[in-house]
N, CA, C and O of each residue as an XYZ file, in Angstrom:
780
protein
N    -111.195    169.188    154.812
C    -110.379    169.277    153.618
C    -109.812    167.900    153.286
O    -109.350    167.135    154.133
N    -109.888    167.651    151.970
C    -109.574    166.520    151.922
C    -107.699    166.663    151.134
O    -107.330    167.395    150.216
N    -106.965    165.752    151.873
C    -105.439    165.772    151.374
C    -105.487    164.928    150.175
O    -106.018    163.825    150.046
N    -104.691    165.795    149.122
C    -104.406    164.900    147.901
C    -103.049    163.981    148.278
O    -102.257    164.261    149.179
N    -102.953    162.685    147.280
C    -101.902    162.303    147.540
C    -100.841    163.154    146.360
O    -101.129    163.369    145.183
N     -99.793    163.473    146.940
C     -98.928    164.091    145.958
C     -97.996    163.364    144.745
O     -97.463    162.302    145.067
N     -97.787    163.815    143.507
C     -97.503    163.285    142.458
C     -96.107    163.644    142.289
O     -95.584    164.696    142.657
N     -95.669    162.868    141.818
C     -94.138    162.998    142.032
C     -93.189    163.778    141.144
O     -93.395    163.858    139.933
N     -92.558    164.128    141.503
C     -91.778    165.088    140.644
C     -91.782    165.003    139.278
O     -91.932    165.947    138.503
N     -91.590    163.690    138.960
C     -91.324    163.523    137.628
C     -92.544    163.256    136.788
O     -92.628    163.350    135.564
N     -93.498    162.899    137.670
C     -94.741    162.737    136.798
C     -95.110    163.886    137.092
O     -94.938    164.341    135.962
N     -95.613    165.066    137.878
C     -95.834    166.276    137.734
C     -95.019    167.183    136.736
O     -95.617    168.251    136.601
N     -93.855    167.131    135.984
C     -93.229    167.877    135.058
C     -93.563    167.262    133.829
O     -93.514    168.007    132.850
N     -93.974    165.791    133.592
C     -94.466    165.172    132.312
C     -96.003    165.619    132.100
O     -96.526    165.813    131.003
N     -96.470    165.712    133.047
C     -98.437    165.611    132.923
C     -98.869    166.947    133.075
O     -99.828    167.328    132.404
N     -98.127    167.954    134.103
C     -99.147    169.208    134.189
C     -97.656    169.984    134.790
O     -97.456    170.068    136.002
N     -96.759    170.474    133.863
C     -95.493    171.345    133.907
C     -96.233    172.615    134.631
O     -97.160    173.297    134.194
N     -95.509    172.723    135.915
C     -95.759    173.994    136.389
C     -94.464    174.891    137.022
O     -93.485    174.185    137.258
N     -94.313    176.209    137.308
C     -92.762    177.113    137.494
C     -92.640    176.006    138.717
O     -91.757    175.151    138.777
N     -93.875    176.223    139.835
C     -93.285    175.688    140.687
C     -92.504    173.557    140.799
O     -91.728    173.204    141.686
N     -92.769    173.077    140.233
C     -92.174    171.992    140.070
C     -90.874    172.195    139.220
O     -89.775    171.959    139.722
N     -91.017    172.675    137.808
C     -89.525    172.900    137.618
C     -88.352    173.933    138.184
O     -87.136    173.953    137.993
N     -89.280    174.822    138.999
C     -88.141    175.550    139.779
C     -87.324    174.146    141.221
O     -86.176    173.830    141.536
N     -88.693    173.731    141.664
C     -87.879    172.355    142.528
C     -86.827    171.754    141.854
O     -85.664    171.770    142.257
N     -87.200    171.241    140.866
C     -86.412    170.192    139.723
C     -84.783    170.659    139.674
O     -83.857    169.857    139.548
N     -84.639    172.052    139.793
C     -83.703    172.774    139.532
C     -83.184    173.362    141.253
O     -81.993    173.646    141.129
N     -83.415    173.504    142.031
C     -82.917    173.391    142.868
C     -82.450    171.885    143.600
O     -81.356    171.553    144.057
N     -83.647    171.185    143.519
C     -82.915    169.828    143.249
C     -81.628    169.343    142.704
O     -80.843    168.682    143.383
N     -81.432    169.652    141.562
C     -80.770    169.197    140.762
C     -78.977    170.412    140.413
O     -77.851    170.056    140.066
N     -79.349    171.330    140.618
C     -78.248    172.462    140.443
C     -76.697    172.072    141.142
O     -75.631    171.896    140.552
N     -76.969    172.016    142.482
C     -76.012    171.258    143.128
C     -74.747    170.449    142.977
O     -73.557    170.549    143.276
N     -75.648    169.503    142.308
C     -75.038    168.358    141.955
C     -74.283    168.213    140.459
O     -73.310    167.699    139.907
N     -75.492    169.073    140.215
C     -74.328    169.167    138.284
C     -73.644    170.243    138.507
O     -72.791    170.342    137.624
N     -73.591    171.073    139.222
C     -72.621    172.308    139.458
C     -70.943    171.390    139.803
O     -69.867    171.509    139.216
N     -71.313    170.545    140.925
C     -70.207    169.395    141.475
C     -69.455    168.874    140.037
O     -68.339    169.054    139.548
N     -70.456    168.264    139.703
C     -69.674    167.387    138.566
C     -69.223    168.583    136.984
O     -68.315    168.263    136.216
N     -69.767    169.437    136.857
C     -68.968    170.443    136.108
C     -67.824    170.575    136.550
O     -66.921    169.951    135.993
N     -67.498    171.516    137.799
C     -66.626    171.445    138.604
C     -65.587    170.535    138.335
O     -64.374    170.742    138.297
N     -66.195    169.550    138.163
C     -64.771    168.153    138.228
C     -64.083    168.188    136.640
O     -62.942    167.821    136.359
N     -64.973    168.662    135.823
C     -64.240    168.318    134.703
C     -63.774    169.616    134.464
O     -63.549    169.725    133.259
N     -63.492    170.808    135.165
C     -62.957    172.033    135.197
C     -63.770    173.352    134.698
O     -63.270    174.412    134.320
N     -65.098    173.030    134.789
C     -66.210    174.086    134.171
C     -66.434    174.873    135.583
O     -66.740    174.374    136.666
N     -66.223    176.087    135.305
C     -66.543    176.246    136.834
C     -67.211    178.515    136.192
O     -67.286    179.156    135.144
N     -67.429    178.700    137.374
C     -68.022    180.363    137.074
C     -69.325    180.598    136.467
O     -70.479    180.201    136.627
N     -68.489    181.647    135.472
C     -69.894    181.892    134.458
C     -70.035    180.546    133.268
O     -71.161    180.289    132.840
N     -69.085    179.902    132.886
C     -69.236    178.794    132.434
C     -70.292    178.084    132.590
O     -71.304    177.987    131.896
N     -69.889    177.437    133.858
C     -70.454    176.495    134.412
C     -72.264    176.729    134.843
O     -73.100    175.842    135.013
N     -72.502    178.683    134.957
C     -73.822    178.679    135.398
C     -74.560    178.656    133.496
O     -75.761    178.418    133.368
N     -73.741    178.903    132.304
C     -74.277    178.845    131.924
C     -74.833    177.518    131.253
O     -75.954    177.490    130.746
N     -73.814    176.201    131.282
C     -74.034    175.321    130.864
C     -74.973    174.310    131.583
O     -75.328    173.206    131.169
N     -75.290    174.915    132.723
C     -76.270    174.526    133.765
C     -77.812    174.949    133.018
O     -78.730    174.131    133.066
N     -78.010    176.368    132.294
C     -78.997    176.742    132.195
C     -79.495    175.927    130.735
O     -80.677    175.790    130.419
N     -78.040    175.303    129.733
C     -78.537    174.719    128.516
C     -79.059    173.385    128.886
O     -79.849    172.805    128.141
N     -78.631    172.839    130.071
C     -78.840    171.404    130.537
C     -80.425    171.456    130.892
O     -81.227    170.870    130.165
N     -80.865    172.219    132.098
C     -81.714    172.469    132.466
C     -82.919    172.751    131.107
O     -84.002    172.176    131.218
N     -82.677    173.616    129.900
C     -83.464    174.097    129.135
C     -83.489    172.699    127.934
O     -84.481    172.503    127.231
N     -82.560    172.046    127.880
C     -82.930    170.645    127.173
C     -83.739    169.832    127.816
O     -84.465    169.259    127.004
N     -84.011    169.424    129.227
C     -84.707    168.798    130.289
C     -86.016    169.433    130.046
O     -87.026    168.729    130.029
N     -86.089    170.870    129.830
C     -87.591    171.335    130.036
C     -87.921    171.075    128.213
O     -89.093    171.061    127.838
N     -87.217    170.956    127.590
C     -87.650    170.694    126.053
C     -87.909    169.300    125.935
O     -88.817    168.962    125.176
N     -87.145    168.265    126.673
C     -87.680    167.308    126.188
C     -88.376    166.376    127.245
O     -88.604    165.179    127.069
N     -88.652    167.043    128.273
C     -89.115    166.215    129.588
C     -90.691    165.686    128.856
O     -90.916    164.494    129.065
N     -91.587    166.298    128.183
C     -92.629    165.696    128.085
C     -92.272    164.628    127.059
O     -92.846    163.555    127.246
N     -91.292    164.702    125.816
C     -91.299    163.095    125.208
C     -90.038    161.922    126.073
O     -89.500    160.931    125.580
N     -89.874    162.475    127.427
C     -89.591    161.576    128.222
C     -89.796    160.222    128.742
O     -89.704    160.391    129.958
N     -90.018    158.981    128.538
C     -90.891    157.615    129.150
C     -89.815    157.306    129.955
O     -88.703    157.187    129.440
N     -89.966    157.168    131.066
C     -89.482    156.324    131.877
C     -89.686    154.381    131.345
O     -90.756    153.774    131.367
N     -88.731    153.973    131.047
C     -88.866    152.848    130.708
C     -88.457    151.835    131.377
O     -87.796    150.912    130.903
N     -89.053    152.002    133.248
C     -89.132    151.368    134.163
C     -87.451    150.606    133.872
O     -87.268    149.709    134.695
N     -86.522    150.747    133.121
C     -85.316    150.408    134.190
C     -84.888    151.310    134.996
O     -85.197    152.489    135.166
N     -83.898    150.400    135.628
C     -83.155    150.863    136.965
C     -82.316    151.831    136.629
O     -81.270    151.423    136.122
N     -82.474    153.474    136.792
C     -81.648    154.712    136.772
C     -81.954    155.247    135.509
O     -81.077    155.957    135.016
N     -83.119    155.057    134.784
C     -83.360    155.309    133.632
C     -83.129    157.174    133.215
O     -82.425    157.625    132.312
N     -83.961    157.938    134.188
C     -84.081    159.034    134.613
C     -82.474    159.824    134.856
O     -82.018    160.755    134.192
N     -82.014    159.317    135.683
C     -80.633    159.511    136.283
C     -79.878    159.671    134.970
O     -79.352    160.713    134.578
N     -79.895    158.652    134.427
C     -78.900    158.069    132.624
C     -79.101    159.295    131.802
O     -78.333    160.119    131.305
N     -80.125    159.170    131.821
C     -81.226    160.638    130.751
C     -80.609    162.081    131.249
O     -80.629    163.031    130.467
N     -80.092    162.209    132.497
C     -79.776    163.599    132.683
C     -78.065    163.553    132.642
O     -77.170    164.393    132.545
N     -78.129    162.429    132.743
C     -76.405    162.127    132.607
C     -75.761    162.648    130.885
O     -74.958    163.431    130.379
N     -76.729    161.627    130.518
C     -76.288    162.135    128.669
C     -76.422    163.034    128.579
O     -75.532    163.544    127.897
N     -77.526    164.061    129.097
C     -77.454    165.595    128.619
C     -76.619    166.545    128.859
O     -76.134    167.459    128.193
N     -76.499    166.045    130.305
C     -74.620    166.490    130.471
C     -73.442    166.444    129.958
O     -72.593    167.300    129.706
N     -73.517    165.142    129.818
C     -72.557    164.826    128.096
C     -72.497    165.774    127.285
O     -71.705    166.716    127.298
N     -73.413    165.533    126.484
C     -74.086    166.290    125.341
C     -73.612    167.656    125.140
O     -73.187    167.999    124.037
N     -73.670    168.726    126.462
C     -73.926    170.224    126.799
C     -72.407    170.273    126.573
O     -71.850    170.963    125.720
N     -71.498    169.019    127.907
C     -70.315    169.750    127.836
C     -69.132    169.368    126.610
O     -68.057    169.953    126.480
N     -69.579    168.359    125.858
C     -69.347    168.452    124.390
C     -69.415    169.122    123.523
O     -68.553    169.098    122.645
N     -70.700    170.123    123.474
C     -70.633    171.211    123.136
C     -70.197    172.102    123.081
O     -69.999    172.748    122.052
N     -69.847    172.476    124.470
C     -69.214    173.659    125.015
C     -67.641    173.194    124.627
O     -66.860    174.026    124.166
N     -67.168    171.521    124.898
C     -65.627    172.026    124.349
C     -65.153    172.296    123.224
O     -64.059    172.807    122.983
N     -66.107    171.899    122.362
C     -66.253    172.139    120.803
C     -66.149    174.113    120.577
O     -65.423    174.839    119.899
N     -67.022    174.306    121.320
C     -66.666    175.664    120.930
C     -65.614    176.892    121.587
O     -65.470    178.088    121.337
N     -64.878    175.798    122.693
C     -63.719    176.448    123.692
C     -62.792    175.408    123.307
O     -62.229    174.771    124.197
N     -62.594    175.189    122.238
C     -61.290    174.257    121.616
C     -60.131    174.872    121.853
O     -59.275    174.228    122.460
N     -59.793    176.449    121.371
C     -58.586    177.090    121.216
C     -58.243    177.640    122.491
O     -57.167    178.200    122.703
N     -59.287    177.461    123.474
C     -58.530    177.533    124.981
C     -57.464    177.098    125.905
O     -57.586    176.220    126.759
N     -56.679    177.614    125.719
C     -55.202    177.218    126.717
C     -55.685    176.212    127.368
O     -55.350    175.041    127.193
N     -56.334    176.533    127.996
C     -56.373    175.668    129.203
C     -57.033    174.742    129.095
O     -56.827    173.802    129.862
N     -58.206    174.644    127.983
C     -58.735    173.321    127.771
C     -57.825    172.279    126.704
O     -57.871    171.049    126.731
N     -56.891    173.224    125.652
C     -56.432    172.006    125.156
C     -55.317    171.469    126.051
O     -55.050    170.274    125.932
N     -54.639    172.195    126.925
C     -53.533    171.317    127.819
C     -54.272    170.251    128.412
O     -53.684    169.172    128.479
N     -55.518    170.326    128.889
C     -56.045    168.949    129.372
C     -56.820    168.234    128.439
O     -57.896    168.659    128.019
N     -56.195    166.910    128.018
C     -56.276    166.027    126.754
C     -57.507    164.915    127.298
O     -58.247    164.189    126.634
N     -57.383    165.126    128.935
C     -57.622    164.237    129.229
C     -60.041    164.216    129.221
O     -60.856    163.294    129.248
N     -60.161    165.580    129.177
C     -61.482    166.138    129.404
C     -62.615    164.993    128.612
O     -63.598    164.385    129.036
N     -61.824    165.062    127.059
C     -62.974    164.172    126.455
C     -62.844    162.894    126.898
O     -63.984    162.574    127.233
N     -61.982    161.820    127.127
C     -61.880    160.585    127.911
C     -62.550    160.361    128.835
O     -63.041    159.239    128.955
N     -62.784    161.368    129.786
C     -63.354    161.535    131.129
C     -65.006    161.467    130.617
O     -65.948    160.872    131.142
N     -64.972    162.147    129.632
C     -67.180    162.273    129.140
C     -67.228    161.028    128.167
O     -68.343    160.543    127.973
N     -66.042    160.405    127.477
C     -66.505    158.785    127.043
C     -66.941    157.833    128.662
O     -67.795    156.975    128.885
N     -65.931    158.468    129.514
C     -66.082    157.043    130.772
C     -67.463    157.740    131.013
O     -68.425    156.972    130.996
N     -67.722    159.060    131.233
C     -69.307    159.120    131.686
C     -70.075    158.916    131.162
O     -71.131    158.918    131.794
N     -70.137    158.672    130.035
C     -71.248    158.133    128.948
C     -71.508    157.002    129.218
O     -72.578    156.673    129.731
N     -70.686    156.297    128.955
C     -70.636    154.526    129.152
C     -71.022    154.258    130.489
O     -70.282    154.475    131.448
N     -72.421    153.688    130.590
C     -72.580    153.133    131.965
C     -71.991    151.842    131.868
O     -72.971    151.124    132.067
N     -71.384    151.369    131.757
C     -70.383    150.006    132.240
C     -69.221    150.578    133.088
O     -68.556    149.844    133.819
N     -68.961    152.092    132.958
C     -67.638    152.289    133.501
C     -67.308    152.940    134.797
O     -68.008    153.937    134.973
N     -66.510    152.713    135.715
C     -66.482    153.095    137.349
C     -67.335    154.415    137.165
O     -68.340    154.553    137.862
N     -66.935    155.497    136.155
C     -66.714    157.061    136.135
C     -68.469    156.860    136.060
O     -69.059    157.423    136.981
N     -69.070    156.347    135.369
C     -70.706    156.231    135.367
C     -70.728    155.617    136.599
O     -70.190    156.300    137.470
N     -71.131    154.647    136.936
C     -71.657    153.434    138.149
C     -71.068    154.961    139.641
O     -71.540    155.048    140.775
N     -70.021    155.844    139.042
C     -69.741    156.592    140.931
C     -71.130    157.774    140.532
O     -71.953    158.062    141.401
N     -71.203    158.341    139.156
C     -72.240    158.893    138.715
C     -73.582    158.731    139.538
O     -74.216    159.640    140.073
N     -73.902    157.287    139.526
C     -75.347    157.263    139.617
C     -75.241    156.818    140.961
O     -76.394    156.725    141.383
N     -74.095    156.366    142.201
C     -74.188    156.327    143.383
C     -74.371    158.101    143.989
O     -75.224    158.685    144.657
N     -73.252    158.444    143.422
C     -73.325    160.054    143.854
C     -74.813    160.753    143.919
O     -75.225    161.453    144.844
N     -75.537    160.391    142.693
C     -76.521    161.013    142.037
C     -77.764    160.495    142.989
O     -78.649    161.323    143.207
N     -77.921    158.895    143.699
C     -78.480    158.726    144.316
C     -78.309    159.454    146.027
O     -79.023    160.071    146.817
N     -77.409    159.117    145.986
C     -77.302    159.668    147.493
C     -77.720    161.144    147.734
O     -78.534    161.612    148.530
N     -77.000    161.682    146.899
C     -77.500    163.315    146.827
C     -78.621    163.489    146.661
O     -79.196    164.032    147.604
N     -79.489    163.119    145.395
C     -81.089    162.783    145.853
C     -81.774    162.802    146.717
O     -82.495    163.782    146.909
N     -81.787    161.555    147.664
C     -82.420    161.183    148.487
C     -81.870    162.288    149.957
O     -82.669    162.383    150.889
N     -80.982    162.790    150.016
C     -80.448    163.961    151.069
C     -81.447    165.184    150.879
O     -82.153    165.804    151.676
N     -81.227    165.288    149.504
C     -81.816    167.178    149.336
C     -83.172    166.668    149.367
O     -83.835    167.177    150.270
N     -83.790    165.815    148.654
C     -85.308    165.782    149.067
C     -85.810    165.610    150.799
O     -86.720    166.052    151.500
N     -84.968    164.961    150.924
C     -85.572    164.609    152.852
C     -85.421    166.480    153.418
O     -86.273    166.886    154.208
N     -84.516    167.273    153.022
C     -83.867    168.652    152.911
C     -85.621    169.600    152.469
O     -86.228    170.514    153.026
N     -85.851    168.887    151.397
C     -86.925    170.386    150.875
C     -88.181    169.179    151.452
O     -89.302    169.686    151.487
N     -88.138    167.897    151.832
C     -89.844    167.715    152.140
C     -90.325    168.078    153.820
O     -91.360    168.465    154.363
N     -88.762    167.664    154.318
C     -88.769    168.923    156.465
C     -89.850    169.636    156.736
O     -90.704    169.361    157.579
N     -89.811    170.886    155.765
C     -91.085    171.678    156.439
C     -92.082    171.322    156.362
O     -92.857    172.009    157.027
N     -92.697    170.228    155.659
C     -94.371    169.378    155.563
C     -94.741    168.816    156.466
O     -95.844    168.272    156.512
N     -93.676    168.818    157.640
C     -93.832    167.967    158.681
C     -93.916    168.599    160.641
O     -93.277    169.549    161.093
N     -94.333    168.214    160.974
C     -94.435    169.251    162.481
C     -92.712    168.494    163.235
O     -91.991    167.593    162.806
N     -92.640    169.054    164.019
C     -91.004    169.265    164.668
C     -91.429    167.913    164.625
O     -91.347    167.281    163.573
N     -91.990    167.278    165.933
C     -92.056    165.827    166.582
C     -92.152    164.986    165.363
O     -91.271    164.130    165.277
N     -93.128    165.040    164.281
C     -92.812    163.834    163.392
C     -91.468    163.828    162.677
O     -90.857    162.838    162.272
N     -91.089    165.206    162.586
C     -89.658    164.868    161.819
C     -88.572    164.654    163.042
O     -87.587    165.317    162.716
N     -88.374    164.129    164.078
C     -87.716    164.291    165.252
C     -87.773    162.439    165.200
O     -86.776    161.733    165.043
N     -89.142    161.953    165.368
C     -89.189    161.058    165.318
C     -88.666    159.824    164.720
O     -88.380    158.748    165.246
N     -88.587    160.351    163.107
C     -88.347    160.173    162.258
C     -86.948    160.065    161.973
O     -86.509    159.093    161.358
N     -86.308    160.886    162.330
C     -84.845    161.182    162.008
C     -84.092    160.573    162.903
O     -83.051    160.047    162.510
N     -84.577    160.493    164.764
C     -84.003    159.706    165.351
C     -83.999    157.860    165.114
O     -83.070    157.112    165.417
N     -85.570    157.387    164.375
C     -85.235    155.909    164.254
C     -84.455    155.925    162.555
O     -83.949    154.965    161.974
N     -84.509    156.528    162.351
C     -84.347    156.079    160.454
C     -83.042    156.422    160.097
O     -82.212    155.548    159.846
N     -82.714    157.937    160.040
C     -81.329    158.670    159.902
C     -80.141    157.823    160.809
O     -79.135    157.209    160.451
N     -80.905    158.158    162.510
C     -79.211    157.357    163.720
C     -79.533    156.299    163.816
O     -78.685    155.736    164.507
N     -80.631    155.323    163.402
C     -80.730    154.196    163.666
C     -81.212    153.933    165.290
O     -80.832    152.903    165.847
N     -81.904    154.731    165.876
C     -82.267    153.874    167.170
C     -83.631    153.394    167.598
O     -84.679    153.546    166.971
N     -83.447    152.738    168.863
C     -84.690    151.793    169.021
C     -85.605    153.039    168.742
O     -85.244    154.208    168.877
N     -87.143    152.509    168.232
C     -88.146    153.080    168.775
C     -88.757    153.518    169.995
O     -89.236    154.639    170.164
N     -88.710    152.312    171.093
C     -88.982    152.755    172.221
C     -88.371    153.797    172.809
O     -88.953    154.755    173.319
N     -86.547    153.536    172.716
C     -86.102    154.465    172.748
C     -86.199    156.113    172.366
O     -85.730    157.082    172.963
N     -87.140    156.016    170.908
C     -86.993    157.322    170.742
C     -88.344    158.060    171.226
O     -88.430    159.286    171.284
N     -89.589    157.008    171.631
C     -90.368    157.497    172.024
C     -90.246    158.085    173.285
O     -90.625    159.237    173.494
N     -89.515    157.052    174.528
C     -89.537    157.825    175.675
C     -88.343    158.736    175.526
O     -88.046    158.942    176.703
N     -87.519    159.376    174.819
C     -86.602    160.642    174.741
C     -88.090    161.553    174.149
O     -88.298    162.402    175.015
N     -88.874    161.649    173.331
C     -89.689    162.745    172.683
C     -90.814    162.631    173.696
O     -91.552    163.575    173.980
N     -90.892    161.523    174.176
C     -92.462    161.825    175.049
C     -93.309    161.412    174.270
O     -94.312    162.035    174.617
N     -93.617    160.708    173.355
C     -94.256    160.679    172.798
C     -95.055    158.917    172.894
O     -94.415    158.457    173.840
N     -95.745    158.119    172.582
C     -95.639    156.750    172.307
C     -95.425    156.311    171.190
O     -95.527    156.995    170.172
N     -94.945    154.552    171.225
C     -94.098    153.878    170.291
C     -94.982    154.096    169.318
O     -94.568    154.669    168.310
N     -96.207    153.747    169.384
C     -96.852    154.202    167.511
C     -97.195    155.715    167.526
O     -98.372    156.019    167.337
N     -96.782    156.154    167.619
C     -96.465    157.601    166.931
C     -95.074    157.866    166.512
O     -94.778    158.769    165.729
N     -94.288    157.110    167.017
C     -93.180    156.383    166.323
C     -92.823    156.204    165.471
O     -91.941    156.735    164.796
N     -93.608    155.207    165.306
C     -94.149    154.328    163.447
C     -94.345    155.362    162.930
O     -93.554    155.970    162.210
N     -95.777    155.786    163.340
C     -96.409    156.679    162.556
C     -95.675    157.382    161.939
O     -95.685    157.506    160.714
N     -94.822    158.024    162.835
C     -93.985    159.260    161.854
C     -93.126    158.756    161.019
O     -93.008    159.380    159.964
N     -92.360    157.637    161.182
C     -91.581    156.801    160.400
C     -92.508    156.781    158.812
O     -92.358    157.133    157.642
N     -93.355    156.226    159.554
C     -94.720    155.606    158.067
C     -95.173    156.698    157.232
O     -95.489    156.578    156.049
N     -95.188    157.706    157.865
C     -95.480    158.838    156.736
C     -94.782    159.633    156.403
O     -95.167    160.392    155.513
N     -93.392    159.803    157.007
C     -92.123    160.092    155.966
C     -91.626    159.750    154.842
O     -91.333    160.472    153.889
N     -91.504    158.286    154.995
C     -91.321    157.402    154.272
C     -91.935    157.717    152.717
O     -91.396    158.165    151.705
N     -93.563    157.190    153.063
C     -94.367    157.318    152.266
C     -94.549    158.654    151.211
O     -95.014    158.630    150.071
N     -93.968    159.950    152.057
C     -94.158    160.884    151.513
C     -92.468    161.109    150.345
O     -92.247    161.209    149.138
N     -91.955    161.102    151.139
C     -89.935    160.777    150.272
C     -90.273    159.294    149.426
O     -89.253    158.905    148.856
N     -91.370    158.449    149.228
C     -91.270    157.563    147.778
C     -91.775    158.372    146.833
O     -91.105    158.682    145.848
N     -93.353    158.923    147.083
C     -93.987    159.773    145.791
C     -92.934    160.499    145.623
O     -92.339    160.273    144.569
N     -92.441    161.394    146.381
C     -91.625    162.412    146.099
C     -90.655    161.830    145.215
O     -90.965    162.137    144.064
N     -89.422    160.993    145.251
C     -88.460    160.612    144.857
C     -88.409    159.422    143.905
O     -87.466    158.797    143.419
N     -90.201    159.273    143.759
C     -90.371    158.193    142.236
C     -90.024    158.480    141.132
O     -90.420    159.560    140.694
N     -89.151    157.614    140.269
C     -88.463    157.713    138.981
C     -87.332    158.398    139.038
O     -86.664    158.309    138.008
N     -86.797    159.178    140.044
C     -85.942    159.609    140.128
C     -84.494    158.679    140.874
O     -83.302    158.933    140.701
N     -85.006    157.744    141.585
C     -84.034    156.978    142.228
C     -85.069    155.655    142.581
O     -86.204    155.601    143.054
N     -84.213    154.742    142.166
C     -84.768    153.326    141.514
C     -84.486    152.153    142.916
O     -84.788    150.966    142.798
């Protein structure tokens, strides 16, 4: 059998949209905009539904999407739509107690808009880190115990190789090895998505 190399998230939802990639996309991604709803006080049925308009603008406009090879381009793109959704939504929960006592909601989605500003720049650290966690999270099972053992002891705790070979039993290039094709497999995976 011959192994394909795998296509990455984001070019698999632009070129050949399938449930199973945008159901990833969305477990991927749910998490984290659930968090940052959360922060600006969207939370419940709210919050799952403004998740589902975010998500359903992403699947409307993911194919006239270009990545235009800058740095967080992707990231920016889901950021504004967030914007966008929960602008919406305060527009039409204006006469809410509780949203007009906090004056402060729309200020908070100018600083997230504006990538010049802390409230963006913690955006796209958050957004990276969380990334690169949940994917290492859903790509685990592709891997047999020992390569992900391997793997996690030099890369994740930082220790020697030799070291981690004679704790697994294993030798130093199988080591690598597993290092080398983790790696390799979390870039396709996590191309365009984190820069």
């Amino acid at each position: 059998m011959i192994e394909t190399t795998p296509q990455s998230l984001l070019q698999r939802l632009r070129e050949k949209p399938d449930e199973e990639g945008w159901k990833r996309l969305i477990d991927l991604y749910t998490p984290l905009l659930r968090r940052w709803l959360s922060q600006t006080g969207v939370d419940g049925s709210d919050a799952d539904d403004l998740l589902q308009e975010v998500f359903l603008a992403v699947v409307r406009e993911m194919p006239s999407f270009h990545h235009n090879q800058r740095n967080g381009a992707f990231r920016s793109w889901l950021r504004t739509i967030l914007v966008h959704r929960l602008r919406g939504y305060l527009r039409g929960r204006r006469r809410s107690p509780q949203l007009a006592a906090d004056a402060s909601i729309p200020e908070t989605l100018d600083l997230l808009e504006d990538e010049s500003s802390d409230l963006s720049r913690l955006w796209d650290r958050e957004h990276d880190e969380f990334v690169a966690r949940r994917l290492l999270q859903m790509i685990e099972p592709e891997f047999a115990v020992s390569t992900w053992q391997a793997f996690c002891r030099q890369v994740i705790d930082g220790s020697d190789p030799g070291e981690v070979a004679k704790e697994l039993g294993i030798s130093i290039d199988s080591v690598y090895a597993a290092k080398s094709r983790v790696l390799r497999r979390m870039r396709r995976e996590i191309e365009g998505l984190i820069d």
